[in-house]
Steps between C-alpha positions, in 0.01 A plus 500: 500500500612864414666695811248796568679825562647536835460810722789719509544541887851647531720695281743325270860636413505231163534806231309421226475650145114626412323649192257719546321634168231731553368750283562866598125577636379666844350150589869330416659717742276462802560104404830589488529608837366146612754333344788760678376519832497084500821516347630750803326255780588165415679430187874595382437541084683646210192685359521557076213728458359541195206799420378402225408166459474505129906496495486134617517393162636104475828638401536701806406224694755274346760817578365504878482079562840462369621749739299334811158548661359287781134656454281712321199765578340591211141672388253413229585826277739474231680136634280246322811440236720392818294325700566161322870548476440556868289151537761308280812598712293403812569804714277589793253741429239748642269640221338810632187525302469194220311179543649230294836412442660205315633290844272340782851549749676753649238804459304719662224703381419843669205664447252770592244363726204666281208295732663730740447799319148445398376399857723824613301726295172309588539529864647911486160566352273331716677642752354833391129619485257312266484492117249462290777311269824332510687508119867367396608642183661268305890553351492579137715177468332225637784400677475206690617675890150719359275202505598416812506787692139535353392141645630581865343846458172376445522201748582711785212704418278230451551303833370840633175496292625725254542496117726617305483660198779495222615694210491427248239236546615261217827441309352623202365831613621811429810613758578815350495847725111572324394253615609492833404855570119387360483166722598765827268767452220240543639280771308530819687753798647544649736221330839284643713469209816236507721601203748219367779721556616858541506567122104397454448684813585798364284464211198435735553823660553647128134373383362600828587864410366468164192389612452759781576221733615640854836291646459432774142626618321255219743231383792381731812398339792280592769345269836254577873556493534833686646614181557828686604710190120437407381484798585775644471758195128376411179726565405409752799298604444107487503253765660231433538169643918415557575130440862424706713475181788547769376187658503302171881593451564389817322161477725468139793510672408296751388222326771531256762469798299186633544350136869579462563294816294223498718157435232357304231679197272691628082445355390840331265683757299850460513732795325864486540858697214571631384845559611822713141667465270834362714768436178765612522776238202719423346324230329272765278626756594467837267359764183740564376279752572402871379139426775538247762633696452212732490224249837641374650525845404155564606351184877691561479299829457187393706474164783632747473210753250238359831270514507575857220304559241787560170434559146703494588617886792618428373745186237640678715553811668691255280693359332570860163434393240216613543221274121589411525775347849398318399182332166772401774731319606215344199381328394857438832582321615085337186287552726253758617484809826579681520092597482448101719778411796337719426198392501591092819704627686187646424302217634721244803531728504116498458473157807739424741359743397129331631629133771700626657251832667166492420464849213194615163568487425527887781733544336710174180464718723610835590768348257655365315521844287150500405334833579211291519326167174278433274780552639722263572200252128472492447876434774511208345242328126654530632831379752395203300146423932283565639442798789638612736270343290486181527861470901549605571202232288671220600882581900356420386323223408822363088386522416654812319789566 
């Protein structure tokens, strides 16, 4: 059986020699950072940085293998032409970005957790005061992170009794700015709308004012990437939701350095980022209620300690309220209760630290704040329809959620 990558527990003073070929990009650098400030806490490397990744031609390759390399970091953009030479010459690898590659052994697959991002943006706006509509706006690509951003959008919503409404509402309809600004003007308001990215975003916000739409006071807008150069210059400026890109460099390296030293070949696995949270700009309206202040106070709460093993005492003693009228605030404001909330918390907790851990699954269930492992076995399976196993085996096989 293939050695799963170790944990990295101390720092090692073996120097090796890594690639890393990123393209030059505001994303690549916070990625970037990842991969130094592993590099600075527990691994001696050579680094042979690269900004643009469209320079790792085969030939260059052949120039940089004959000279020595232990591993390689590389993105999706511009590296496609390499990434075989890279699979035929059997170097470790950590592929920030693409899904296939051309060896079942000694890879690892980083991604953006988008099922993050679409229950992020789900739960920021039920957060907030009620809607007549939820919308995600499609990218004009049809990119694949799009669809699913999209599905954990509207699932969030909908385990809250709430559908959501896309755009555009079929692959063949018409995505162009007109239409856009016509399928806003008659959308119910005040509206929640989840933009793909920063980008489409700011061509909601475009149509709105075309359309006589007010931003924020009638349509609510929040994008991804904190792309802060559009962010921050849009009118009104965008909120945005800020997947940890940093995190994903660091998780490269790390797996990457748990590859280079294992004895034996390593089975391919896919690990993710997760997400740092709403970047609260002005395009989204802030909470106009006190039920909604609450709600938001709570939720802080117990995403900050639900792996402490919190419980529905220990919220409302925060919140210094009677449980009463908190679990009221909560149906008022998400249709559930705090009891659910932690426990939808602690499962997607659970369900990260499964893809992203090599460690067993009681001490994933340890971890994550569980009294113990068969209860929460029984609730992971209910909720993602595999067990816990199941689901860990699929998500490295690249078929899991």
């Amino acid at each position: 059986m293939a050695k799963r990558v170790p944990k990295v527990a101390a720092c090692r003073n073996v120097r090796k020699r890594v690639l890393v070929a990123l393209p030059f990009s505001h994303l690549s650098q916070r990625k970037l950072a990842g991969i130094f400030r592993y590099v600075c806490e527990c691994a001696d490397w050579d680094l042979n940085i690269m900004s643009d990744g469209s320079l790792l031609t085969p030939e260059a390759f052949d120039i940089i293998a004959n000279e020595g390399v232990d591993g390689v970091i590389v993105s999706a953009d511009g590296v496609e032409c390499a990434l075989a030479e890279i699979a035929k010459r059997n170097i470790p690898a950590a592929l920030i970005g693409p899904t296939y590659f051309p060896r079942a052994t000694n890879v690892v697959f980083v991604h953006t957790d988008e099922s993050s991002i679409g229950r992020e943006a789900a739960l920021f706006f039920l957060n907030r005061a009620h809607w007549r509509s939820y919308v995600y706006v499609h990218s004009q690509n049809g990119c694949a992170w799009d669809a699913r951003r999209a599905r954990a959008f509207s699932a969030t919503l909908s385990r809250h009794a709430v559908k959501c409404h896309e755009f555009p509402e079929t692959v063949q309809s018409d995505r162009s700015s007109k239409a856009l600004e016509t399928w806003l003007r008659v959308l119910p308001k005040p509206a929640a709308v989840f933009a793909s990215d920063d980008y489409r975003a700011y061509e909601v916000i475009s149509a709105c004012k075309a359309a006589g739409i007010r931003v924020p006071a009638d349509v609510s807008v929040v994008g991804v990437g904190n792309t802060e150069v559009v962010c921050e210059n849009a009118v009104p400026s965008i909120s945005s939701i800020e997947p940890d890109y940093e995190n994903e460099g660091y998780l490269a390296a790390k797996h990457l350095d748990g590859i280079m030293s294992a004895e034996r070949p390593v089975k391919a696995e896919k690990v993710s980022g997760g997400v740092k949270g709403v970047i609260a700009r002005n395009s989204a309206s802030n909470p106009k209620e006190s039920s909604g202040l609450l709600v938001q106070k709570a939720l802080a709460y117990i995403r900050a300690n639900v792996c402490r093993g919190i419980d529905v005492p220990d919220v409302v003693s925060h919140l210094h309220v009677s449980r009463t009228l908190a679990d009221l605030r909560f149906r008022e404001v998400l249709g559930t209760t705090i009891l659910n909330t932690i426990v939808d918390e602690r499962l997607e907790r659970t369900r990260r630290e499964l893809m992203d851990s090599d460690e067993s699954i009681a001490s994933v269930c340890s971890r994550c704040g569980w009294k113990s492992e068969n209860h929460p076995k029984k609730l992971f399976r209910a909720k993602y329809g595999q067990s816990m196993r199941e689901f860990r085996n699929s998500a490295r096989s690249g078929k899991g959620v």
